[in-house]
One Martini backbone bead per residue (centre of mass of N, CA, C, O) as a GRO file, in nm:
protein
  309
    1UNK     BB    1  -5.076  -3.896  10.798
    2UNK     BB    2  -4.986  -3.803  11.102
    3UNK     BB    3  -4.801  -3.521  11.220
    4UNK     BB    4  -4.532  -3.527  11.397
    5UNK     BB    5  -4.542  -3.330  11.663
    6UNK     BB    6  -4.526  -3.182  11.953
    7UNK     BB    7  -4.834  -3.198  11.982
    8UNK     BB    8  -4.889  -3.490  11.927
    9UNK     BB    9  -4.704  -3.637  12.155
   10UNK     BB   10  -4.874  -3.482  12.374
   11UNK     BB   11  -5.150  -3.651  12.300
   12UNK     BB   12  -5.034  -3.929  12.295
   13UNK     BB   13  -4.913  -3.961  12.569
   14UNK     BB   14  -5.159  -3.913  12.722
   15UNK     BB   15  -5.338  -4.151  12.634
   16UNK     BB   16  -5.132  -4.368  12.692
   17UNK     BB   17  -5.240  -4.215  13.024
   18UNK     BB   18  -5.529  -4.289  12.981
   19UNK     BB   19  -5.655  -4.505  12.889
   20UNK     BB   20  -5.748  -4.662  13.136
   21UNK     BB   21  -5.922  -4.455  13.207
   22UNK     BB   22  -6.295  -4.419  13.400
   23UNK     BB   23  -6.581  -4.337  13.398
   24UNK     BB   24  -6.667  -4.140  13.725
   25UNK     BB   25  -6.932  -3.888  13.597
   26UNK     BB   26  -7.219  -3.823  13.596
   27UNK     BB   27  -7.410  -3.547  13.459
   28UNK     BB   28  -7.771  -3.430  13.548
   29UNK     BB   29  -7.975  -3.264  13.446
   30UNK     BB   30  -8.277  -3.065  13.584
   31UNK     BB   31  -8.579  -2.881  13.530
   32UNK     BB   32  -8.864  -3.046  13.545
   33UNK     BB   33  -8.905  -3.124  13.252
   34UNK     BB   34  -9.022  -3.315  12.983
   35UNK     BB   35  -8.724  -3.266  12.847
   36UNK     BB   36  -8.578  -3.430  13.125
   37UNK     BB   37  -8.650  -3.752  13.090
   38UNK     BB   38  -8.491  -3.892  12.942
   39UNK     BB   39  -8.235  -3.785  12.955
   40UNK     BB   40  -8.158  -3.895  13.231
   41UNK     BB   41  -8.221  -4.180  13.215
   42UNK     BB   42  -8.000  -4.249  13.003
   43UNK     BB   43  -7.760  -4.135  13.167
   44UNK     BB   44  -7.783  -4.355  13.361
   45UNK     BB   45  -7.774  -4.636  13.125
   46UNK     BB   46  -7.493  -4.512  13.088
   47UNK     BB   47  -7.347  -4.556  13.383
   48UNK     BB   48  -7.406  -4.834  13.399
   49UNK     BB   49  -7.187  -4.924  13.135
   50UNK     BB   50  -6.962  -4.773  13.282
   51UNK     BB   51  -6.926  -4.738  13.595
   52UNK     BB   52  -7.085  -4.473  13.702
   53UNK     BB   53  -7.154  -4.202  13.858
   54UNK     BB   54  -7.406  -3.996  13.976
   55UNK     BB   55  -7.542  -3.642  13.918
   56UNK     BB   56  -7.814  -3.473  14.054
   57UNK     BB   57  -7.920  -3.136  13.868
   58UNK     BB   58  -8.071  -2.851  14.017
   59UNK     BB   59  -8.261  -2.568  13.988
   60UNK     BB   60  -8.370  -2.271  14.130
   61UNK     BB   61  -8.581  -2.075  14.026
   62UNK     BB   62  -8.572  -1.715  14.007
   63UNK     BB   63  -8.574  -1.421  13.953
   64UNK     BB   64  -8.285  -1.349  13.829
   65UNK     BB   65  -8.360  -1.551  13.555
   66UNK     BB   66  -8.665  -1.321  13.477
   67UNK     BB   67  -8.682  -1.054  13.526
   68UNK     BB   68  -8.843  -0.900  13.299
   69UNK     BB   69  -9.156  -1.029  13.413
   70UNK     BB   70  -9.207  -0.958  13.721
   71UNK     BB   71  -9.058  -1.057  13.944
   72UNK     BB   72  -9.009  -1.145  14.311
   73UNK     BB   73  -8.882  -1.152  14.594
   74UNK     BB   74  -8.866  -1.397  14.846
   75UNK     BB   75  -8.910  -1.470  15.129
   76UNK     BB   76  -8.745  -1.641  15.305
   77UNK     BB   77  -8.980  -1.876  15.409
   78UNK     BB   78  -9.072  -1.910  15.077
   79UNK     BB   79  -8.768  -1.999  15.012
   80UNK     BB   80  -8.727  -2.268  15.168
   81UNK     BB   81  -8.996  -2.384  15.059
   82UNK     BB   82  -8.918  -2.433  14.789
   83UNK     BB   83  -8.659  -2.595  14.834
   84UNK     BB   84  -8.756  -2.814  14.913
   85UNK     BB   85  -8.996  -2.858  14.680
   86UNK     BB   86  -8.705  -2.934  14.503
   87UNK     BB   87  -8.567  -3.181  14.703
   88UNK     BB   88  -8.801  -3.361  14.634
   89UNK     BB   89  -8.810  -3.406  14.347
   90UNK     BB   90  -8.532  -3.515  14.320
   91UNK     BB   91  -8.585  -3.748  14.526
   92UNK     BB   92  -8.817  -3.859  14.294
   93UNK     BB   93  -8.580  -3.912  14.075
   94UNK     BB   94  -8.391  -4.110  14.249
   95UNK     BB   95  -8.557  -4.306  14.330
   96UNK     BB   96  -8.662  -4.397  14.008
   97UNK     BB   97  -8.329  -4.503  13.974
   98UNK     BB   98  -8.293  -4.697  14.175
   99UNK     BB   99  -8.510  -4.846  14.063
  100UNK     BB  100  -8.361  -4.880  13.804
  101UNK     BB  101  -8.364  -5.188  13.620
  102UNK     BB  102  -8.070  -5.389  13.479
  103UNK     BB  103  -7.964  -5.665  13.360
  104UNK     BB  104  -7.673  -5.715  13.452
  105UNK     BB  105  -7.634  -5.420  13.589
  106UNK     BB  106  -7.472  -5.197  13.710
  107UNK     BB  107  -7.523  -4.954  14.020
  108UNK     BB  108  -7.519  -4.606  14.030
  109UNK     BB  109  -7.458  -4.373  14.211
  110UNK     BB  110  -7.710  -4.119  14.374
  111UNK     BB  111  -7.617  -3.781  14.352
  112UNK     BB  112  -7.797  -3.443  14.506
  113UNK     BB  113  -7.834  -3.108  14.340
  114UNK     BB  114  -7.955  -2.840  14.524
  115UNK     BB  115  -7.999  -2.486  14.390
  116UNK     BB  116  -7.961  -2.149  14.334
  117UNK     BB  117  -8.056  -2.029  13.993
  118UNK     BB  118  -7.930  -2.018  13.740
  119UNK     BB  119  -7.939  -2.289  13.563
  120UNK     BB  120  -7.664  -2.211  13.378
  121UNK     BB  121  -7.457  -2.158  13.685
  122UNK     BB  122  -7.524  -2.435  13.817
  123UNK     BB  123  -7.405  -2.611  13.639
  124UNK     BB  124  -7.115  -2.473  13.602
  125UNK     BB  125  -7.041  -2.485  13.927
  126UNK     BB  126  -7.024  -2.777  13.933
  127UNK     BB  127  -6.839  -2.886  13.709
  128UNK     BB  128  -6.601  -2.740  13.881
  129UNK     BB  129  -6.649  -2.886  14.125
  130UNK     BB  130  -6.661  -3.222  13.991
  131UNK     BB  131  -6.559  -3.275  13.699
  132UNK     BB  132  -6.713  -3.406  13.500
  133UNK     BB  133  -6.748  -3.621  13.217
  134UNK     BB  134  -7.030  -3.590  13.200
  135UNK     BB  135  -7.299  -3.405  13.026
  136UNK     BB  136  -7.653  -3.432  13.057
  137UNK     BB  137  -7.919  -3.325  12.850
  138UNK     BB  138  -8.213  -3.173  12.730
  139UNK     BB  139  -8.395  -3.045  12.524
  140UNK     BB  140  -8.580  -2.732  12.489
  141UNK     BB  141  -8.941  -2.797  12.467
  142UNK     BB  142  -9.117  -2.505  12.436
  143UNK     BB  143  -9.268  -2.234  12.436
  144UNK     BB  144  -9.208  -1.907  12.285
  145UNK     BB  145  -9.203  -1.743  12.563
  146UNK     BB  146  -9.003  -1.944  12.761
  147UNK     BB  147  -8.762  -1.903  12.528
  148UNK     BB  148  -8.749  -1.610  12.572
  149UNK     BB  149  -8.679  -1.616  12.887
  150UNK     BB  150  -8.480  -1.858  12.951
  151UNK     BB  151  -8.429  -2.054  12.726
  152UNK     BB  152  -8.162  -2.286  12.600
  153UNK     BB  153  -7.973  -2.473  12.790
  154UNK     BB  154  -7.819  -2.659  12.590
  155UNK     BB  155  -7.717  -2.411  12.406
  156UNK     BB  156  -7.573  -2.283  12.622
  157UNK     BB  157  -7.356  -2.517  12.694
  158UNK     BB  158  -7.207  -2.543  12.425
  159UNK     BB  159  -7.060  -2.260  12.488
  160UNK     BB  160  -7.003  -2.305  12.812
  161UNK     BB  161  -6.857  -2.534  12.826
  162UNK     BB  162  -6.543  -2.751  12.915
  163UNK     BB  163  -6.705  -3.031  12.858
  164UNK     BB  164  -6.859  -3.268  12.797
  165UNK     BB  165  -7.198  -3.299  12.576
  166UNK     BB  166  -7.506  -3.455  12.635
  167UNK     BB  167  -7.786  -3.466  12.395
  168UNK     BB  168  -8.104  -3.501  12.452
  169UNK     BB  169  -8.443  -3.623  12.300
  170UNK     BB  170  -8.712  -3.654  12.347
  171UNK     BB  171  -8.803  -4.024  12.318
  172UNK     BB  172  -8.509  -4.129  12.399
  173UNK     BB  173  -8.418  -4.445  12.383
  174UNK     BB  174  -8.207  -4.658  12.550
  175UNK     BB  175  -7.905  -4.806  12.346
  176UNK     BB  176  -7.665  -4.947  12.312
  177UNK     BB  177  -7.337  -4.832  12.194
  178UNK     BB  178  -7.214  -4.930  11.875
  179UNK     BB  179  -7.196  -4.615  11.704
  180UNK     BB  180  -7.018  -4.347  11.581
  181UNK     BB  181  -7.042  -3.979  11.472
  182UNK     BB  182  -6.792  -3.836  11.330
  183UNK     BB  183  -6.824  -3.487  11.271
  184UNK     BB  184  -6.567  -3.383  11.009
  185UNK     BB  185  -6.341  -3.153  10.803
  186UNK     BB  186  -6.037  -3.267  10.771
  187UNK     BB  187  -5.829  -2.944  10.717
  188UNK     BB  188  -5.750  -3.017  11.031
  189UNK     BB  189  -5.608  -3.271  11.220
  190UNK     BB  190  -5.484  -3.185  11.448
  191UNK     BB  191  -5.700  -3.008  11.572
  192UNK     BB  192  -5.880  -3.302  11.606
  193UNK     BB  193  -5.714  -3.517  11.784
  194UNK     BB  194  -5.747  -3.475  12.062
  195UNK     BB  195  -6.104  -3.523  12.021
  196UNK     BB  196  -6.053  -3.834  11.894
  197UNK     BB  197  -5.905  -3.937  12.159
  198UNK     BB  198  -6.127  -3.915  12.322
  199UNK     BB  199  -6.335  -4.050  12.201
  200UNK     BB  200  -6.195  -4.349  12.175
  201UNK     BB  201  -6.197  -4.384  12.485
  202UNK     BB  202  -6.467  -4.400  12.494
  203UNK     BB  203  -6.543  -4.665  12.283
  204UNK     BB  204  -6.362  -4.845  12.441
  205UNK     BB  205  -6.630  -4.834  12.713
  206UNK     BB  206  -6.796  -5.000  12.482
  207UNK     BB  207  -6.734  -5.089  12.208
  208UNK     BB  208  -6.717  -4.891  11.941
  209UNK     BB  209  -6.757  -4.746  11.703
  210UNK     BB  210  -6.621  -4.559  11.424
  211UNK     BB  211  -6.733  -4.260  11.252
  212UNK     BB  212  -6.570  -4.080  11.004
  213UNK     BB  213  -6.696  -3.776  10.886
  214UNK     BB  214  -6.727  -3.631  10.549
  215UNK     BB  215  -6.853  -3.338  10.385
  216UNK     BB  216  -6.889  -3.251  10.059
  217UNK     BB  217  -6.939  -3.047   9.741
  218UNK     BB  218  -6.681  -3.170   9.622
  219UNK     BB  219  -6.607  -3.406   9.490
  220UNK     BB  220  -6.316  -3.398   9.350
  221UNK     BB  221  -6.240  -3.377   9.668
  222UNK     BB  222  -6.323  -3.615   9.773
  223UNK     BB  223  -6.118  -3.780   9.587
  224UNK     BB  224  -5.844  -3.709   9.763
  225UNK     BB  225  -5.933  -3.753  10.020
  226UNK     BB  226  -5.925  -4.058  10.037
  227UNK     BB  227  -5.667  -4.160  10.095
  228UNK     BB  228  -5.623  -4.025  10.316
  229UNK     BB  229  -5.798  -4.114  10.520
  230UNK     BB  230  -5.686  -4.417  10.485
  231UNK     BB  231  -5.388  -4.333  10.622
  232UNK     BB  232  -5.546  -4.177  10.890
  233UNK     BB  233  -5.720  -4.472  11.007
  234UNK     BB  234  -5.446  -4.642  10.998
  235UNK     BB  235  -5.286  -4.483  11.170
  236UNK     BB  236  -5.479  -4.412  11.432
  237UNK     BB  237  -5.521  -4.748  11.492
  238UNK     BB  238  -5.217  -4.797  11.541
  239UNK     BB  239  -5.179  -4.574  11.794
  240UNK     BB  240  -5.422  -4.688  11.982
  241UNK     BB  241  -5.550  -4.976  11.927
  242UNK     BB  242  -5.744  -4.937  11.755
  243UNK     BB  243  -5.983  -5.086  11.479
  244UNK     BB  244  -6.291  -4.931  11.504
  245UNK     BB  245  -6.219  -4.722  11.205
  246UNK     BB  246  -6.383  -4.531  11.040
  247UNK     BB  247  -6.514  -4.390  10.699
  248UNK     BB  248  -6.718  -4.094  10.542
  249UNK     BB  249  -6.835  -3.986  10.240
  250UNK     BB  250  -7.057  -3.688  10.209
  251UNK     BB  251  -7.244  -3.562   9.944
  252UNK     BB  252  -7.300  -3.207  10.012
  253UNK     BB  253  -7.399  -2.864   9.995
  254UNK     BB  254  -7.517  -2.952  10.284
  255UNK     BB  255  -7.389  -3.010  10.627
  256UNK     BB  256  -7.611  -3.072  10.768
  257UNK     BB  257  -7.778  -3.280  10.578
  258UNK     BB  258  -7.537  -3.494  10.554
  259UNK     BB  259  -7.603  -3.551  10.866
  260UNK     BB  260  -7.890  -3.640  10.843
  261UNK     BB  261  -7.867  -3.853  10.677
  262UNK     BB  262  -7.642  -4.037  10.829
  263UNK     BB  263  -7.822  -4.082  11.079
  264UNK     BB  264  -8.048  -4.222  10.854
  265UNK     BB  265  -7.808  -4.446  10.746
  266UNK     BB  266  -7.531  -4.556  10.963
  267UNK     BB  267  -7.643  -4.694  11.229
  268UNK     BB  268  -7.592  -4.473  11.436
  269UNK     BB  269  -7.646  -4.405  11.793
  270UNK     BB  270  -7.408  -4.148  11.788
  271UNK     BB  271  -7.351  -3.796  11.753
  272UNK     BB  272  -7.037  -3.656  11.704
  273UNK     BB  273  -6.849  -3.301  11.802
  274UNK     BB  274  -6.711  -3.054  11.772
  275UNK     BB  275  -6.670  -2.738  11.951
  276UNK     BB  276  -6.622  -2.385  11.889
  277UNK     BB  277  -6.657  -2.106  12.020
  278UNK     BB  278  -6.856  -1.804  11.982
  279UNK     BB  279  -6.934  -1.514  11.954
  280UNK     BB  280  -7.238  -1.386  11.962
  281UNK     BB  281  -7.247  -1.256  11.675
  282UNK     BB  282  -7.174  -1.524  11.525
  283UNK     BB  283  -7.420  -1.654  11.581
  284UNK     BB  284  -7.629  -1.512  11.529
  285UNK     BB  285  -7.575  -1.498  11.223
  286UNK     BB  286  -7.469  -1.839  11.156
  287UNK     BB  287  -7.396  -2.020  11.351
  288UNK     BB  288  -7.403  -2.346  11.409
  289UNK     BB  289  -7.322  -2.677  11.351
  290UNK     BB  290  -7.376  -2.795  11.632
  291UNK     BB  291  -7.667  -2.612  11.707
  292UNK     BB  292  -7.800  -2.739  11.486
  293UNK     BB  293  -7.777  -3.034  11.531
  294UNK     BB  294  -7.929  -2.997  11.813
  295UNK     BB  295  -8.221  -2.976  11.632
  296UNK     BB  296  -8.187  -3.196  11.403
  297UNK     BB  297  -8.118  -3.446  11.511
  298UNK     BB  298  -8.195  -3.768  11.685
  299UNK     BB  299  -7.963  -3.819  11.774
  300UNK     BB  300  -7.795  -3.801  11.989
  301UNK     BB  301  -7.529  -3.560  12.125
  302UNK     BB  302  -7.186  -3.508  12.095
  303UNK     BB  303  -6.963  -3.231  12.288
  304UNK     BB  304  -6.691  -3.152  12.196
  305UNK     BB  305  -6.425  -2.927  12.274
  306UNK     BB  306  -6.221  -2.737  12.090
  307UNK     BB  307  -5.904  -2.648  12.128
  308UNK     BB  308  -5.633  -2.477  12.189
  309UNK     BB  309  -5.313  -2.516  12.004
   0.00000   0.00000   0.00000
């Protein structure tokens, strides 16, 4: 069972006023990179099908974002002439979308953001103003000289988005989500409630089933925790009024193994994970669950972050 605390009630009372509310913004960043290609597409396809409007968001590179390299500032009409020629690019993505026709589905309006800096100072930005129900980006898959210049832009996003990020990887072609597969340690059933509850919105907004998944290398623990789960997913599913969420044990002494297994056997659409933030030096020793699975799984990646309780 759920344990009904005061922070359960107020994730509760909260979901229940917001049941209804419909995803009315996606984010798609593109850095005009073919591996941002796929990603926005997919992003498209899928406002289609929430009935969501799109903004379609890059950034304009300058000396600042590559230091190091021995860039120099553009002279004033250089920089004019840059933006317009990333202004241009970005509405030949524009029309690209709107003319891309899915049969018998809404058509989003798209509106585009081009601004100059950093490409991750940009998406920052936009997002706290426009407040965007989820970004969508590309996987940053280029040479090695160039991720070490610039950076992987989704890696950097993980970790510093504020809401819903949804991961796509080059070669991604979008098919409707018809279940979501969610990778969760559930050590803490609260402090993962709020993004559950969140999560099961999103699903209900396709008619997605819901797959909470949970690896583990002791059997042993694995079945204590069966009842558990059994009392835990017919409780959530009473409480929220959705039938469709099941779970899954899977026994694994490593825990990416576990989840690239799922992704390649539970015939899930869609890995969604929790993920809380983590400081620079923890990241570099040991990474995060979230970071590896973002260059592991095959299917996109929902990276919701976790809450402090």
């Amino acid at each position: 069972m759920i344990p009904v605390t005061f922070y359960t009630r107020v994730i509760m009372e909260f979901y229940v006023q917001k049941k209804n509310v419909k995803m009315k913004t996606l984010l798609l960043a593109t850095d005009f990179s073919e591996s941002s290609i796929d990603a926005y597409r997919y992003g498209y396809d899928l406002a289609c099908l929430l009935k969501a409007k799109v903004v379609l968001v890059n950034a304009m590179i300058i000396a600042a974002e590559i230091p190091q390299a021995g860039f120099f500032t553009l002279p004033e009409g250089e920089f004019d002439a840059l933006l317009q020629d990333y202004t241009a690019e970005l509405q030949k993505i524009k029309t690209e979308l709107d003319e891309r026709r899915i049969t018998g589905s809404y058509r989003p309006q798209v509106l585009c953001i081009n601004d100059s800096g950093r490409f991750i100072d940009v998406i920052k930005k936009t997002a706290t103003d426009l407040q965007p129900d989820l970004i969508v980006i590309g996987t940053h898959q280029v040479g090695l000289l160039s991720s070490i210049l610039i950076g992987n832009h989704a890696a950097q996003l993980i970790d510093s988005t504020g809401g819903p990020l949804l991961i796509v990887k080059p070669g991604t072609v979008f098919k409707p989500i018809k279940k979501i597969a969610f990778a969760t340690e559930f050590e803490n059933a609260e402090q993962y409630l709020e993004v559950v509850y969140r999560l099961i919105g999103f699903a209900k907004l396709l008619n997605a089933e819901i797959l909470l998944a949970h690896v583990s290398a002791d059997r042993e623990k694995s079945e204590r925790l069966q009842k558990t789960l059994t009392e835990y997913v017919l409780d959530l599913s009473n409480k929220t009024d959705y039938p469709h969420i099941f779970y899954r044990l899977i026994h694994n002494t490593k825990t990416e193994a576990g989840l690239t297994w799922l992704c390649e056997h539970s015939q899930a659409d869609l890995l969604a994970m929790a993920h809380h933030s983590r400081n620079l030096l923890a990241e570099y020793l040991t990474g995060s669950h979230t970071q590896k699975m973002s260059k592991l799984s095959a299917l996109p990646l929902l990276v919701l972050p976790l809450l402090d309780s």
